[in-house]
C-alpha positions as YAML, in Angstrom:
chain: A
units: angstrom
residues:
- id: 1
  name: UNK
  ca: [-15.34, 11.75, 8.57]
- id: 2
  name: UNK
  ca: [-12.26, 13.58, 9.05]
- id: 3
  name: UNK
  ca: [-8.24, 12.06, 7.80]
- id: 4
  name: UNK
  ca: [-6.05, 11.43, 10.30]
- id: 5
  name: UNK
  ca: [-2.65, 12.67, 10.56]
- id: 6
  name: UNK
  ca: [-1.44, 8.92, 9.21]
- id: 7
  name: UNK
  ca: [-4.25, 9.17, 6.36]
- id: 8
  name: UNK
  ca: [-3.42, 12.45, 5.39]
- id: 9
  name: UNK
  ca: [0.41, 11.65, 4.75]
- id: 10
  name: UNK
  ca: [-0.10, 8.75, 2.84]
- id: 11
  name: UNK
  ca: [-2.79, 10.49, 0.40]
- id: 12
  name: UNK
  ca: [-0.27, 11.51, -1.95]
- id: 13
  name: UNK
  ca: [0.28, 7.52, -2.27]
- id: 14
  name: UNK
  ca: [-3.41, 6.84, -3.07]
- id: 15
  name: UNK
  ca: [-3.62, 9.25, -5.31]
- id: 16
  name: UNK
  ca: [-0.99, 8.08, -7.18]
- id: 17
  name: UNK
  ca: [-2.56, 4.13, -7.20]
- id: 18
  name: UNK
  ca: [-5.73, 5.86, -8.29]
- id: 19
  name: UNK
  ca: [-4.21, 7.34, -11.14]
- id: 20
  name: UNK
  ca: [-2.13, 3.87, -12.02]
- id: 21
  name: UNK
  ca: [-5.67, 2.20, -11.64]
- id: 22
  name: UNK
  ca: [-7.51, 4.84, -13.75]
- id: 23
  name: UNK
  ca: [-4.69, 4.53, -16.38]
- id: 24
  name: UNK
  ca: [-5.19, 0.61, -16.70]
- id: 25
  name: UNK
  ca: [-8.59, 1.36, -17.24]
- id: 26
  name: UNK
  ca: [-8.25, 4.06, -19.89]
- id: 27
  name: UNK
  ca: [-5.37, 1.73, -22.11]
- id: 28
  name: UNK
  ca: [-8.60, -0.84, -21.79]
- id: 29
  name: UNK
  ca: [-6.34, -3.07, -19.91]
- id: 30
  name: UNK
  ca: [-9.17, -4.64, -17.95]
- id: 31
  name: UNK
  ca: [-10.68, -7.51, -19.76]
- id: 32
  name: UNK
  ca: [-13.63, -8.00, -22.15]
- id: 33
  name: UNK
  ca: [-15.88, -9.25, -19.28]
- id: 34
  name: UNK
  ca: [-15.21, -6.02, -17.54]
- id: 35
  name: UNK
  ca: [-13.61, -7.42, -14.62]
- id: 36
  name: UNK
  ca: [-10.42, -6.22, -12.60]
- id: 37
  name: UNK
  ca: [-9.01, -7.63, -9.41]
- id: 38
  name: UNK
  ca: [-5.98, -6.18, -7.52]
- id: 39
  name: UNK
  ca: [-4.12, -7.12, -4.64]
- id: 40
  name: UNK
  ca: [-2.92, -4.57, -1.94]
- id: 41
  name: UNK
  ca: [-1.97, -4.80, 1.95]
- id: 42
  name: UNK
  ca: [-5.08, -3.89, 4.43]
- id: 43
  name: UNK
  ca: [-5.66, -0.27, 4.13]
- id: 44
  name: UNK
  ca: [-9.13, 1.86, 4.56]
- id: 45
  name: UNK
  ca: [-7.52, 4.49, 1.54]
- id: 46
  name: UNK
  ca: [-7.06, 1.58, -0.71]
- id: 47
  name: UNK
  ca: [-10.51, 0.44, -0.21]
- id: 48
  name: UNK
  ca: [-12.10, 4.04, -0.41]
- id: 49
  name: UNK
  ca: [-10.03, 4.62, -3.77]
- id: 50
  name: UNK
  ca: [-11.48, 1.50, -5.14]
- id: 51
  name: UNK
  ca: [-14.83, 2.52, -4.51]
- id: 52
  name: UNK
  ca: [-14.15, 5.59, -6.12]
- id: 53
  name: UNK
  ca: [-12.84, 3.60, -9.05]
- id: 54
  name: UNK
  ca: [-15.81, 1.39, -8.80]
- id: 55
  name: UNK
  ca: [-18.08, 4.59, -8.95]
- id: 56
  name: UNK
  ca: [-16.62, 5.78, -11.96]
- id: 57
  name: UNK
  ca: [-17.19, 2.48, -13.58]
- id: 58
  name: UNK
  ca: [-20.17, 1.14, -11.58]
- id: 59
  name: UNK
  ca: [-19.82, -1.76, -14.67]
- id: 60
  name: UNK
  ca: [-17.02, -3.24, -13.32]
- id: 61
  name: UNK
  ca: [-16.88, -6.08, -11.50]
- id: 62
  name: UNK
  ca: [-13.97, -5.32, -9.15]
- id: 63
  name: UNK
  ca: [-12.48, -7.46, -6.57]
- id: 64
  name: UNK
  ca: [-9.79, -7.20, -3.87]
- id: 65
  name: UNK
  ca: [-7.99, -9.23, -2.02]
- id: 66
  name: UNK
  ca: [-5.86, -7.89, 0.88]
- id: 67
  name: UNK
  ca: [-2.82, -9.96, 2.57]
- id: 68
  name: UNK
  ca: [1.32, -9.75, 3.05]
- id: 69
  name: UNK
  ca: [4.19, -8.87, 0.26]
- id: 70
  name: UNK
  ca: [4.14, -12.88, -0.67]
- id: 71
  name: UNK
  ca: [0.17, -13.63, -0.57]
- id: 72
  name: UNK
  ca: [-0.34, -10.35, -2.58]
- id: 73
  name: UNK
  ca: [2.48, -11.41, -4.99]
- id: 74
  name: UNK
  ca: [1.13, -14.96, -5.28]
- id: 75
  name: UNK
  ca: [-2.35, -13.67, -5.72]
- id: 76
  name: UNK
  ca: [-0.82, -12.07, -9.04]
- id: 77
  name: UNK
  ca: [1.58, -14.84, -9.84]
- id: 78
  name: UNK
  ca: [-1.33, -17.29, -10.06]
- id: 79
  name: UNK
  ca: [-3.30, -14.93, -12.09]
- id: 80
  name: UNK
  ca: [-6.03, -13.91, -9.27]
- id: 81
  name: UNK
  ca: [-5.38, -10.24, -9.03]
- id: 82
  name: UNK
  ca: [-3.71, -8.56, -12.32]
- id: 83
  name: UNK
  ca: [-2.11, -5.79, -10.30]
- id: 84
  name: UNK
  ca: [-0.93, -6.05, -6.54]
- id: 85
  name: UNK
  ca: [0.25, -2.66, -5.09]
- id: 86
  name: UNK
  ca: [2.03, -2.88, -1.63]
- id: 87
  name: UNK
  ca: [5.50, -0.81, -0.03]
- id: 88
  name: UNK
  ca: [8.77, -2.07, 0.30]
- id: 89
  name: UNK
  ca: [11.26, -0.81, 2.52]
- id: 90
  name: UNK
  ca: [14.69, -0.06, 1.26]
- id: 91
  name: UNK
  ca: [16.14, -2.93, 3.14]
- id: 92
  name: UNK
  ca: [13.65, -5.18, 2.09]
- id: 93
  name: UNK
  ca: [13.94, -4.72, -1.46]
- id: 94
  name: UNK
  ca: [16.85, -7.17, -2.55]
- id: 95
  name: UNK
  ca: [14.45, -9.87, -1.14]
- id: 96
  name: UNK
  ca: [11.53, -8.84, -2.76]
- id: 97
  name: UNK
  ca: [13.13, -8.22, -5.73]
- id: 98
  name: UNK
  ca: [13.96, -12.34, -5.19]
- id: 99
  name: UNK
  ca: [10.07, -12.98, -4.90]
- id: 100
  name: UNK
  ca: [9.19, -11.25, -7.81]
- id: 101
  name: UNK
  ca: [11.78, -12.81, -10.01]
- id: 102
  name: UNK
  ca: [11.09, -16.27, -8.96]
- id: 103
  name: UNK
  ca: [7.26, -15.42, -9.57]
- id: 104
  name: UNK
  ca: [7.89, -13.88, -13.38]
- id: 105
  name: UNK
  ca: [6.75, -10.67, -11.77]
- id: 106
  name: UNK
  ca: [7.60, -7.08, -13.05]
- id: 107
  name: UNK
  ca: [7.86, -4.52, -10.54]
- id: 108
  name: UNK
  ca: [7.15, -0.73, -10.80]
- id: 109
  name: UNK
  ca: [7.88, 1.96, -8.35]
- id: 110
  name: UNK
  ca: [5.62, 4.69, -8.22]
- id: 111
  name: UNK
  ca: [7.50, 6.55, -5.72]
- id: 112
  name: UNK
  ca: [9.98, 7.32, -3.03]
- id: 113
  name: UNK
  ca: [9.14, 8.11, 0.32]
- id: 114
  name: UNK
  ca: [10.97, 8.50, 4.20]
- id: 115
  name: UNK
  ca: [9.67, 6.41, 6.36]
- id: 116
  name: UNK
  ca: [7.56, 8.43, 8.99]
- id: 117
  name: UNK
  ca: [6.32, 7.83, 12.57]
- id: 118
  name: UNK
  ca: [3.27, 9.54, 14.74]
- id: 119
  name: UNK
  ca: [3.61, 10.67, 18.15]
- id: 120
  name: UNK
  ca: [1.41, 12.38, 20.34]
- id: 121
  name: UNK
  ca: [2.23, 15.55, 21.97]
- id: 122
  name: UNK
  ca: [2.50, 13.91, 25.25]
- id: 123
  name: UNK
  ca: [5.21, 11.60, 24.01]
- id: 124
  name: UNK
  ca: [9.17, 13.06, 24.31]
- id: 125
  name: UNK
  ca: [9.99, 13.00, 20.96]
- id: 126
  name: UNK
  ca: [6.97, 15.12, 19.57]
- id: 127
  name: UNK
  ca: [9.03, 18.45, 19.42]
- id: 128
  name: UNK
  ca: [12.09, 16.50, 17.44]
- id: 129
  name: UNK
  ca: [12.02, 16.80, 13.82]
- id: 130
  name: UNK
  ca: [13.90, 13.51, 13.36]
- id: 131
  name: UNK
  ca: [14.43, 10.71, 15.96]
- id: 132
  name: UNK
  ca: [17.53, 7.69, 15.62]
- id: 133
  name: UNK
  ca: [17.04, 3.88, 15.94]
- id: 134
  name: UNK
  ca: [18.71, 4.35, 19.45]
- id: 135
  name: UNK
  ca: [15.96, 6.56, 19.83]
- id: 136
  name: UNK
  ca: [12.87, 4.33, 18.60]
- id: 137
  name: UNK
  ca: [14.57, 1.43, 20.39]
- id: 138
  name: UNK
  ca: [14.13, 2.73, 23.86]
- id: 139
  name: UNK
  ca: [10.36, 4.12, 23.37]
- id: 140
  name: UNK
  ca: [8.10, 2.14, 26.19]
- id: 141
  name: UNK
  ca: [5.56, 1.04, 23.57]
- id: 142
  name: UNK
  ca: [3.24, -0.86, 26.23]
- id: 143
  name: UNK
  ca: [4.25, -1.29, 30.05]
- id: 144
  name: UNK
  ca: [5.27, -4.33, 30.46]
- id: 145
  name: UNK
  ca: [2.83, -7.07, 32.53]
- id: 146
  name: UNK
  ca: [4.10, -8.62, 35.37]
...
C-alpha cells in the first residue's frame, strides 16, 4: 500500500491524534475496565492509527464510532465516546463553538492548517500555487446530464 497525495498531507494530523490518544492512555485516562471509545469523521488514517493504538494495547477494548460534527459531538455528550476528534473550518467555528457549549463540551485545538485541494495534472489549475473562490466556483466538477 502506498499514501496518496491526500493521505500524505493529512499525516501530520494523525500523528498528532495518535499522540493525543497515546497521551490519554499514558495519564491512565481510560477506565478500569480497560475500555476507550472515540468518535471521529470517516477516515481510513483514523482507523489505521487506532489499530496501531489497539496494537500497542491489544488489552483494550476500543471502539469507534464515525459520523458528522453533531453525531460525533452527541456521541460524547451522551457519554458513548470519551473523546471525538473531527476539523472545523474557520467559518464554521462560531457555530460549533454553539454545539459544544450547549453540550457541556470542552474543545481543544491541536492545530492550524490551510485548507488544501488536489488536482490532477490534466486539470488548469495544477501549475497555480494558489487558486480563488472565483476560481473553484467555475471548475466543471461533473458534466452536466441532459
Amino acid at each position: 500500500m502506498k499514501l496518496t497525495a491526500y493521505g500524505k498531507s493529512i499525516y501530520s494530523y494523525a500523528e498528532n491524534i495518535l499522540k493525543n490518544v497515546n497521551l490519554i492512555t499514558d495519564t491512565n485516562s481510560i477506565s478500569s475496565n480497560n475500555n476507550f471509545s472515540v468518535a471521529t469523521y470517516p477516515s481510513n488514517i483514523m482507523s489505521w492509527l487506532l489499530v496501531e493504538l489497539y496494537q500497542k494495547n491489544p488489552d483494550m477494548i476500543l471502539s469507534h464510532q464515525q459520523g458528522t460534527v453533531e453525531e460525533i459531538t452527541t456521541q460524547v455528550s451522551q457519554g458513548f465516546s470519551e473523546l471525538g476528534i473531527l476539523y472545523v473550518s474557520q467559518n464554521q467555528l462560531k457555530a460549533f463553538r454553539h454545539i459544544i457549549s450547549h453540550k457541556k463540551l470542552k474543545f481543544i485545538e491541536i492545530e492550524k492548517r490551510e485548507a488544501c485541494i488536489y488536482v490532477g495534472h490534466n486539470n488548469p489549475l495544477y501549475n497555480k500555487t494558489s487558486i480563488s473562490f472565483e476560481e473553484l466556483l467555475k471548475l466543471k466538477i461533473c458534466p452536466r446530464i441532459k
